[in-house]
C-alpha positions in Angstrom: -12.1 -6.6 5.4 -15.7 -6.4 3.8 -17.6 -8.4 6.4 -18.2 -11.9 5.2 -16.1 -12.0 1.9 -12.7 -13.7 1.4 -9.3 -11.6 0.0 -5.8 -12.0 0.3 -4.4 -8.6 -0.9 -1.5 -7.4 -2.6 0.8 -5.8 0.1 -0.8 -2.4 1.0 -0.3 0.7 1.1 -1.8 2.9 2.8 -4.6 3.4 0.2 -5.0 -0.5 0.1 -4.6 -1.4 3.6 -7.5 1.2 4.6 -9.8 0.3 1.5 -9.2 -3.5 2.2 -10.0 -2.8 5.9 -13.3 -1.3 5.0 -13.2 1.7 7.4 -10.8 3.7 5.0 -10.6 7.5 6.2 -10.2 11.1 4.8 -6.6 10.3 5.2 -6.7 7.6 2.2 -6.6 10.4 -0.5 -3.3 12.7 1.6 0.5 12.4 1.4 2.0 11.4 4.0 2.2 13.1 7.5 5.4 15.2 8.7 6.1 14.4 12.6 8.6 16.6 14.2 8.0 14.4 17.9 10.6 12.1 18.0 14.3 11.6 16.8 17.4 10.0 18.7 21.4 9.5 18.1 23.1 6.6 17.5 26.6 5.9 15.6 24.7 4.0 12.8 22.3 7.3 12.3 23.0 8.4 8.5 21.2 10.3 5.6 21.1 8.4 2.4 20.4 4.9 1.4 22.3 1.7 0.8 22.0 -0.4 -2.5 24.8 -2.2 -5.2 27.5 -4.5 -3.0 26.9 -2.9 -0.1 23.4 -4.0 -0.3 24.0 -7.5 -1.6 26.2 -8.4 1.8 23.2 -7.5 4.1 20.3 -8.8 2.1 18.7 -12.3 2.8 19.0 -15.0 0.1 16.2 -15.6 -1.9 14.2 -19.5 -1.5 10.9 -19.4 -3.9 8.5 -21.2 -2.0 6.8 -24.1 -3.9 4.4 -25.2 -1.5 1.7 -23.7 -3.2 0.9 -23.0 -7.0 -0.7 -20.0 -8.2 -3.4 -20.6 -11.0 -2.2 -17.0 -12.4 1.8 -16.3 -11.9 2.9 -13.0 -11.8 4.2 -10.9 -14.6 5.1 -7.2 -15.5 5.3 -6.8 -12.0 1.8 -8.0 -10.7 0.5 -10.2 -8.0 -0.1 -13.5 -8.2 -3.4 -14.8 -8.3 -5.9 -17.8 -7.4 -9.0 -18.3 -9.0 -10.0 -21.6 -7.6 -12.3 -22.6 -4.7 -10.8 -23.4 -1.4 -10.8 -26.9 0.2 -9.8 -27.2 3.4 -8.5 -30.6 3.3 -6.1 -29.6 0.7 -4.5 -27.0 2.6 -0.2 -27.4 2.5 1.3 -26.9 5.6 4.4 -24.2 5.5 5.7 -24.7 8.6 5.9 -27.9 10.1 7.2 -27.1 13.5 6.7 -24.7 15.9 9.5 -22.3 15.7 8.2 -19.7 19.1 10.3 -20.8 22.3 7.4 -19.6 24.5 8.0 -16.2 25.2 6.4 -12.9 25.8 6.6 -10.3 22.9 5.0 -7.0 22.5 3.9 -5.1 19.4 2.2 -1.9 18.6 0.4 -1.4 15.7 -2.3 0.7 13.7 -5.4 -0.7 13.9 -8.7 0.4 11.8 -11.8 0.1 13.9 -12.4 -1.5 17.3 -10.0 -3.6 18.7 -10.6 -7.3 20.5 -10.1 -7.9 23.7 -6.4 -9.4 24.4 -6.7 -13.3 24.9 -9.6 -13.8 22.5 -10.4 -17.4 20.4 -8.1 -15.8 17.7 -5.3 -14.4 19.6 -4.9 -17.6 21.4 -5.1 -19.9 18.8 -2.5 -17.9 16.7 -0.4 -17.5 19.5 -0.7 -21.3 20.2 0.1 -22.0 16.7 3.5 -19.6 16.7 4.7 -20.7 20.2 4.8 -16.9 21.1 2.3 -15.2 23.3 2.0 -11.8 21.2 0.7 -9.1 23.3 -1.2 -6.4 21.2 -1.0 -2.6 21.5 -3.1 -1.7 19.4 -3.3 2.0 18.0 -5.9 4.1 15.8 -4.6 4.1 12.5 -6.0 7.7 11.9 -4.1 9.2 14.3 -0.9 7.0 14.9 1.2 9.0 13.3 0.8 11.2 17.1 1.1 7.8 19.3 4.2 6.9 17.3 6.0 10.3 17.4 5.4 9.9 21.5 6.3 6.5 21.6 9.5 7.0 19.7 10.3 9.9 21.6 10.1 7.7 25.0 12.1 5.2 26.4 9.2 2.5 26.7 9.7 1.1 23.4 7.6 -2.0 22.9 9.3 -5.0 21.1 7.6 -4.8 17.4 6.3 -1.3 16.2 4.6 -1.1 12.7 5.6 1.9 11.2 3.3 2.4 7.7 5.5 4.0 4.6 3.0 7.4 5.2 4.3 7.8 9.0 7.9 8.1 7.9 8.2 11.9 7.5 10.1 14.0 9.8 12.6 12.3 12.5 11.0 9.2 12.0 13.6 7.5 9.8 16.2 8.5 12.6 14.4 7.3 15.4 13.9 4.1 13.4 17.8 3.8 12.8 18.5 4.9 16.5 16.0 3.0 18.2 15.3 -0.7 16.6 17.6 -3.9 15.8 19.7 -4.8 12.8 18.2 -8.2 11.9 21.0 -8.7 9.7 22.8 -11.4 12.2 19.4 -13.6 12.1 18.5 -13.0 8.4 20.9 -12.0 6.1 22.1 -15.1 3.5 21.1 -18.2 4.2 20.5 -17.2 7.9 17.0 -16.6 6.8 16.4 -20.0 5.4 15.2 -21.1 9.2 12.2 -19.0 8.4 11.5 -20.6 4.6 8.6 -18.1 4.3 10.4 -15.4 5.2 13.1 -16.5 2.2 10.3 -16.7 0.1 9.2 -12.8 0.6 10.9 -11.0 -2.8 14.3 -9.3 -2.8 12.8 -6.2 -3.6 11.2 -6.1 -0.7 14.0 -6.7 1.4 16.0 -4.1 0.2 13.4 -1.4 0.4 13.7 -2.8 4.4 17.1 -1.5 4.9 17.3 1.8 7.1 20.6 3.6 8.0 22.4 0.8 6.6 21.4 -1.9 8.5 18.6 -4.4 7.7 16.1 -3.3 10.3 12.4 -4.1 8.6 10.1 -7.2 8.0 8.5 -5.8 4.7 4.8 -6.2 3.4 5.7 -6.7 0.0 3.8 -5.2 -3.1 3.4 -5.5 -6.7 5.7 -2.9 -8.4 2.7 -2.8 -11.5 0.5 0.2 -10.5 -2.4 0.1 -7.7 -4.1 3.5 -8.6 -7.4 1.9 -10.6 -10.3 4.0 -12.8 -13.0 1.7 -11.2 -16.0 2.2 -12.9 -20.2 1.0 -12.9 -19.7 -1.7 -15.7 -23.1 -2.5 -15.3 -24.6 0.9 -15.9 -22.0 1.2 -18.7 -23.4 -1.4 -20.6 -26.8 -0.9 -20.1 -26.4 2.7 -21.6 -23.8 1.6 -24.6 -21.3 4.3 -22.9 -17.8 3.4 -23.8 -14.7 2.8 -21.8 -12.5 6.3 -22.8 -9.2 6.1 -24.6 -8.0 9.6 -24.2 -8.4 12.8 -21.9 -10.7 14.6 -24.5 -12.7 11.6 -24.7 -13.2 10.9 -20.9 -14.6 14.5 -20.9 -17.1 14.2 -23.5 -17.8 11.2 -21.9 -18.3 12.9 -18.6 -20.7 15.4 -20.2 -22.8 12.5 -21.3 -23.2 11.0 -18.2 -24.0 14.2 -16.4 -27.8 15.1 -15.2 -27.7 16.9 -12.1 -31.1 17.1 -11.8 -31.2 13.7 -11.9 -28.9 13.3 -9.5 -26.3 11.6 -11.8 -22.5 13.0 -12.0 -19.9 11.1 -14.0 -16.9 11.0 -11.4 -15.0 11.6 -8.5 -11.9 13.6 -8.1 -9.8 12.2 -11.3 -6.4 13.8 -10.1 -4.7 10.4 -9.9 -6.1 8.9 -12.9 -5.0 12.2 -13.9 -1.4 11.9 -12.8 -1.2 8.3 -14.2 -2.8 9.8 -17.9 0.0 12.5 -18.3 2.6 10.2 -16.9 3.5 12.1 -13.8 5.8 10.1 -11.6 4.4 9.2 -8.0 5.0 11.2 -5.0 3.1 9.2 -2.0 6.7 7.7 -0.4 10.3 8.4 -0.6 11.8 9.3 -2.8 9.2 12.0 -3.2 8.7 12.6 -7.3 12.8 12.4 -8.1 13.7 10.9 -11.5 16.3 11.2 -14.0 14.6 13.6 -17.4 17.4 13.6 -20.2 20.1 13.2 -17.7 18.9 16.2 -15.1 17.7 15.4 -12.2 14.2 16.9 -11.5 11.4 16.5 -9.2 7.5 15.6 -10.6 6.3 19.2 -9.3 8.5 20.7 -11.6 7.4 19.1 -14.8 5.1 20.7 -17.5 3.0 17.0 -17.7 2.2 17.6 -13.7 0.5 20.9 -14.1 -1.4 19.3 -17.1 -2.5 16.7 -15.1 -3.5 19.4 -12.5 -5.4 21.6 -15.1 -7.0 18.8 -17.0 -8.6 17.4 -13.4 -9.4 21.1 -12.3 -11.5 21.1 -16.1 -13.6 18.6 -15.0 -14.7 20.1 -11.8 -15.5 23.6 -14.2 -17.6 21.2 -15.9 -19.7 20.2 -12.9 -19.3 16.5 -13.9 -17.7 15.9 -10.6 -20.1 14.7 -7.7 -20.3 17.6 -5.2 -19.1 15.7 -2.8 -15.8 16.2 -4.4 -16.1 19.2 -4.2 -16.2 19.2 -0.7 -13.0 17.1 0.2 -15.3 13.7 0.1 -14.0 11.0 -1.6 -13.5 7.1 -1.8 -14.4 7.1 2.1 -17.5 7.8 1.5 -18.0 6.4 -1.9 -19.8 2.7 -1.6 -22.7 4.3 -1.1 -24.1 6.6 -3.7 -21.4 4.7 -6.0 -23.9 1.7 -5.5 -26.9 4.2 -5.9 -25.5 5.4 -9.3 -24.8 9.2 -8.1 -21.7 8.7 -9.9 -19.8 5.9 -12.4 -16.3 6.2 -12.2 -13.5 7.0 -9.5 -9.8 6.5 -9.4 -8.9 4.2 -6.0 -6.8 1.3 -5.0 -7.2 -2.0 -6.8 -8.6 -3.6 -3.9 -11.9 -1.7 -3.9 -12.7 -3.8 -6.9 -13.4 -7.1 -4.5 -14.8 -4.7 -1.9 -17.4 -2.9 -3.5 -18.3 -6.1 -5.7 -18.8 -7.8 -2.0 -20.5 -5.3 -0.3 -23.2 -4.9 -3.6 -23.5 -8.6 -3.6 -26.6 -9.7 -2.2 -28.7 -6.5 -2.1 -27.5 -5.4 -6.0 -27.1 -8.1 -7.9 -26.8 -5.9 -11.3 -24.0 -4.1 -9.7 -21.1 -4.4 -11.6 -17.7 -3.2 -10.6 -14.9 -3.5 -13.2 -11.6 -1.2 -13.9 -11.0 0.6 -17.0 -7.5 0.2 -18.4 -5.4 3.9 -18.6 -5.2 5.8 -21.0 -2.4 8.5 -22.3 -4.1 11.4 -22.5 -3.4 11.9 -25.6 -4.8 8.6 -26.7 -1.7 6.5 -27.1 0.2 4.6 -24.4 0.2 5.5 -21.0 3.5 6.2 -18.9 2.9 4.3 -15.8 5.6 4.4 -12.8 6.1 1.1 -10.5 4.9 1.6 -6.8 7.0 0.7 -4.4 7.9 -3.1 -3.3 7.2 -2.6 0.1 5.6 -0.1 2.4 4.5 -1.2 5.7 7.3 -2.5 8.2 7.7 -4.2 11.3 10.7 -3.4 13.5 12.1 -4.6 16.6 13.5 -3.1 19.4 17.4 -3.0 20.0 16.8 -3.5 23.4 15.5 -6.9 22.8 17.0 -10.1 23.6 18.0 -12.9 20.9 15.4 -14.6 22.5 12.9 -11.8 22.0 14.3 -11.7 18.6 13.7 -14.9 17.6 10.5 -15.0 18.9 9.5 -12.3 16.6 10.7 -13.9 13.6 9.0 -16.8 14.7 5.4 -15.2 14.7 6.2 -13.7 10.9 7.5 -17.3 9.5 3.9 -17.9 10.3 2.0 -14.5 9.0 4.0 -14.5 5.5 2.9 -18.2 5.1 1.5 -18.2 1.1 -2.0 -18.2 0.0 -3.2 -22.2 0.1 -1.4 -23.0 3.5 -2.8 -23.9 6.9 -0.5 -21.2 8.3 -2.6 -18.5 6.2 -5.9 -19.5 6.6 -5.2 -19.1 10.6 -3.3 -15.8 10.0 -6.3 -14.4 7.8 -9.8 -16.3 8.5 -8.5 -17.5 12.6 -10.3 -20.6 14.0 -12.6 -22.9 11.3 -16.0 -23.1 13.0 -15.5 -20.4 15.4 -14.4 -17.3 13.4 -15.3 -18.6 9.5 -17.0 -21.4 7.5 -16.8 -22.7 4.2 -19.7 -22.9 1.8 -19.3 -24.7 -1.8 -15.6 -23.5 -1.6 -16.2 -20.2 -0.2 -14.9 -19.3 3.2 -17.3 -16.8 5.3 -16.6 -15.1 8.2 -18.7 -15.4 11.3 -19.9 -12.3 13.2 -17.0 -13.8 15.9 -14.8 -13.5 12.6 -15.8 -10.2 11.8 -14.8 -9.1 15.4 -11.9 -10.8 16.2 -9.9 -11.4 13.2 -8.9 -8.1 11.9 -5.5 -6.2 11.0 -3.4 -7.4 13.7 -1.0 -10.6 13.2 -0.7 -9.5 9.0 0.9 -6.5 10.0 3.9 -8.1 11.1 5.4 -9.7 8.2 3.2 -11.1 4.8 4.1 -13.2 1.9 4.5 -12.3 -1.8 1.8 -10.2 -3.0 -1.1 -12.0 -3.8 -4.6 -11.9 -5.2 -7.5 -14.2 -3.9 -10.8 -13.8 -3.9 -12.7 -17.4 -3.9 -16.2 -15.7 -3.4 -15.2 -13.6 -6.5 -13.1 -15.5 -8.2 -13.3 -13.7 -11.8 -12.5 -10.3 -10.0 -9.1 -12.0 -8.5 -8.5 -12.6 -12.4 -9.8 -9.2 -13.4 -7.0 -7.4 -11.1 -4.1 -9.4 -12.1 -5.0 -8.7 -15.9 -5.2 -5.7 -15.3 -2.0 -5.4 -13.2 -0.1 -7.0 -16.3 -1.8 -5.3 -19.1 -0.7 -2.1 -17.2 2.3 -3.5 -15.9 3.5 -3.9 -19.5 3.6 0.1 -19.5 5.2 0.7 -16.1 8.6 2.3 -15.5 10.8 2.3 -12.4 12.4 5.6 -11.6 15.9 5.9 -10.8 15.6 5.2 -6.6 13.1 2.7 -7.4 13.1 0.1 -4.4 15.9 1.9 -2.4 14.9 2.9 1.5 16.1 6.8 1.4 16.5 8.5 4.4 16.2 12.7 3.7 18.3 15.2 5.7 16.3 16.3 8.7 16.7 19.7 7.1 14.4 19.1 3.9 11.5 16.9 5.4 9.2 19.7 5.0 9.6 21.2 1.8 6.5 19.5 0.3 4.4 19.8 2.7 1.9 21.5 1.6 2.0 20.7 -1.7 -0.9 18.1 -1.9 -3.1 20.5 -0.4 -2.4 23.1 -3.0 -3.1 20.3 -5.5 -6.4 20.0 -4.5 -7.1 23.9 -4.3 -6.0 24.0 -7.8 -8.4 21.7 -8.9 -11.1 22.3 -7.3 -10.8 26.1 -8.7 -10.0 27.9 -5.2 -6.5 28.4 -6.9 -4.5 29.1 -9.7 -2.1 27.4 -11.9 0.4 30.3 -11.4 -0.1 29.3 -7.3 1.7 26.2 -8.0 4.5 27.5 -10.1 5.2 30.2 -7.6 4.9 26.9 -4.9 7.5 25.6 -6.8 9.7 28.7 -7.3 9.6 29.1 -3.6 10.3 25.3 -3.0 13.7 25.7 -5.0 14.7 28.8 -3.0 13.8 27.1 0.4 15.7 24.3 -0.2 14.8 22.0 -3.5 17.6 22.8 -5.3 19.8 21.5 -2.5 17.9 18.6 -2.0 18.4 17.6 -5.8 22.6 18.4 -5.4 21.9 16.4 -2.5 20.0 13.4 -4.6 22.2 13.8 -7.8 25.0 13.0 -5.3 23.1 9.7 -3.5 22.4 8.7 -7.3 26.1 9.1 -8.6 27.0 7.0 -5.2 24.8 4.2 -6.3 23.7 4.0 -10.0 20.0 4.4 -10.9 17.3 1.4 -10.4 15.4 2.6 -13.8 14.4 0.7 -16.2 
């Protein structure tokens, strides 16, 4: 989190959850890793997914929580959003007892820069507030894709281990079916209405939780209305009467226009996910990787005519040289506040939440600077063909070792992290102790340099509520991103294993693994368009084709989710 500047995210991904961190990596702009460390056997172990009746038996029943309004409700798959100032003495309390029976309960997580010390003012005081003394082994989220594999692999299993949606390739999804607890006995139904704010986190979301047939995750849940935003320097825009482009052709005359070199002015970064969303290429960053139903066959994105457009039309741009050279180079939205702020460049494709974090981090030393997102475009000027991200992609799991007790208590601590925006149980979870980690100026809370320390992605990472958008320091970019999740949202299309949990054969988790990287050759003009259809020719040989009998047969099993 920007340092002294309020949100409440969406659910993240792991684009969202870096960028909202404010240490995002190189890794932001990658697939997803493929492990090969860790695996395990168990009698519940299965390819495939679970959805329709089967589905409906294991899934928790759904309670809306009214404890809190939102002054924008969601729609066309957004988040919900606040736009008010925050009062403190108005804060709703979610959950009115202490739930935590005083045990011990470990979890290992990712975590994005340096961790507090175990037993500080904001550990404590959540921990007092759950009943649960949470013990925190915390990871590097750049590299916990290794620690996990190990981990997995072992038999010293902590209680709670996060897995993000991006560490699930390889023998993951097997080691999370043979190693952690069906929750189903303590959730499923109206066994879940103990935990009201855990009834309260969308279906969706639950289902997308269900591994090897068995409800096994606490979801972060996520707006199904795209994430992937063309944020761009409204400021400058206006100031030179450039317009907001409505087409592919006219982005690139546009991008010539911006262009001076010599002035050390380029008109983007890498545009390959704008690029995707323009020619209406369906998403490939989680399972299922790029499947969909085209006139009744079943085919994978890579292997469509709109994907290599996409690719061709973003390696055009770099021909053009009005791509910042650090493009060029592999540097993208990591390193982007800077020379973004500097005007080096105007426009870059990255998760919606940069739009609060660059506008807080500009704040006080930029006043001008104006963040804003353009709306897509089809490329060829009329409506774009947007795909839904996925409801949820960060879990929490527990151990199957643990005891009811242990289990409990774990459910206990995420009653209180997926409390809803407005609550007492929120402001703890997100901001920690009033006075000692944050303030609150004219409606505005503020971190304190304790807060910036000590109150970072830990106890969210267990279990949040419906996504939401909340920005009181900026509260017309919290309205800005929920418009523009529903204007865009009004063009967005689930694919047919929209929402469902798959778990691949072990045999074909590799098959696309290099494929991002030969993406990003292509575009950046170190290879060919004919290297990606022979990719792809290769791909169907190896084992593609097998994989889509293998899909067809998982989708005739259990209908399609598009709509």
């Amino acid at each position: 989190m920007t340092p002294n500047a309020a949100s409440a995210s969406s659910g993240p991904s792991r684009r969202s959850f870096l960028a909202s961190t404010a240490v995002a990596t190189a890794a932001v702009a990658g697939g997803m890793p493929l492990l090969a460390a860790c695996g395990g056997s168990d009698s519940g172990s299965r390819d495939g997914t679970t959805s329709g009746k089967d589905a409906e038996k294991i899934l928790p029943a759904f309670v809306a929580s009214n404890v809190v309004k939102p002054d924008i409700p969601s729609k066309n798959g957004s988040a919900a959003g606040f736009t008010g100032k925050l009062d403190l003495a108005t804060l709703k309390t979610s959950v009115p007892k202490k739930l935590g029976k005083g045990g011990k309960v470990t979890v290992m997580a990712p975590f994005w820069g340096s961790p507090p010390k175990q037993g500080n003012a904001y550990y404590t005081a959540m921990n007092d507030l759950i009943g649960v003394d949470v013990v925190w082994q915390n990871q590097d989220g750049n590299t916990y894709d290794q620690k996990l594999g190990a981990v997995l692999a072992s038999s010293d299993v902590p209680d709670v281990v996060v897995v993000p949606g991006w560490n699930m390739g390889g023998k993951i999804p097997s080691a999370i079916i043979s190693k952690f607890a069906d929750l189903g006995p303590y959730l499923s139904g109206d066994e879940v209405k103990r935990y009201p704010n855990l009834a309260a986190i969308p279906t969706d979301a639950w289902r997308r939780s269900i591994f090897g047939g068995k409800l096994r995750g606490l979801p972060m849940p996520a707006p199904s209305a795209p994430s992937m935003v063309p944020l761009y320097r409204q400021d400058i825009f206006e100031k030179e009467g450039y317009e907001v482009p409505k087409s592919c052709d006219e982005f690139m005359e546009l991008a010539k226009e911006i262009t001076n070199a010599r002035a050390r002015r380029w008109a983007c970064l890498d545009m390959k996910w704008t690029a995707f969303q323009a020619f209406g290429v369906l998403s490939g960053s989680e399972k299922p990787l790029g499947w969909n139903l085209v006139d009744g066959k079943l085919i994978n994105r890579i292997e469509t005519e709109e994907f290599l457009e996409a690719l061709e039309w973003s390696r055009k741009l770099f021909a053009a040289g009005v791509v910042h050279p650090d493009s060029k180079m592999g540097k993208n939205a990591p390193d982007a506040g800077p020379k973004f702020a500097a005007g080096e460049f105007l426009i870059y494709p990255n998760n919606i939440s940069q739009w609060w974090g660059r506008t807080a981090e500009q704040a006080t030393q930029n006043p001008d600077f104006k963040i804003w997102g353009m709306d897509v475009w089809g490329h060829d000027g009329g409506d774009p063909v947007l795909w839904a991200d996925q409801p949820a992609g960060i879990f929490a799991f527990v151990n199957k070792k643990a005891s009811e007790s242990v289990v409990r208590d774990v459910l206990a601590v995420a009653n209180v992290t997926a409390a809803p925006y407005g609550t007492k149980e929120y402001m703890m979870t997100n901001y920690g102790v009033e006075g000692t980690h944050y303030t609150v100026k004219d409606g505005v809370p503020v971190k304190t340099d304790k807060g910036n320390i000590e109150v970072m992605n830990a106890y969210v990472m267990v279990a949040s509520p419906a996504a939401t958008l909340a920005h009181p320091d900026f509260p017309e970019v919290a309205r800005g991103q929920v418009e523009w999740q529903q204007r865009m949202g009004a063009f967005t299309r689930k694919s047919a294993f929209w929402g469902m949990q798959i778990t691949e054969p072990a045999r074909y988790t590799n098959l696309t693994n290099d494929v991002e990287q030969l993406e990003d050759d292509i575009v950046r003009g170190r290879k060919k368009i004919g290297d990606m259809q022979q990719f792809v020719s290769d791909w169907k040989s190896k084992g593609g084709d097998k994989l889509r009998d293998w899909y067809r047969k998982l989708l005739d099993e259990n209908g399609s989710a598009a709509s």
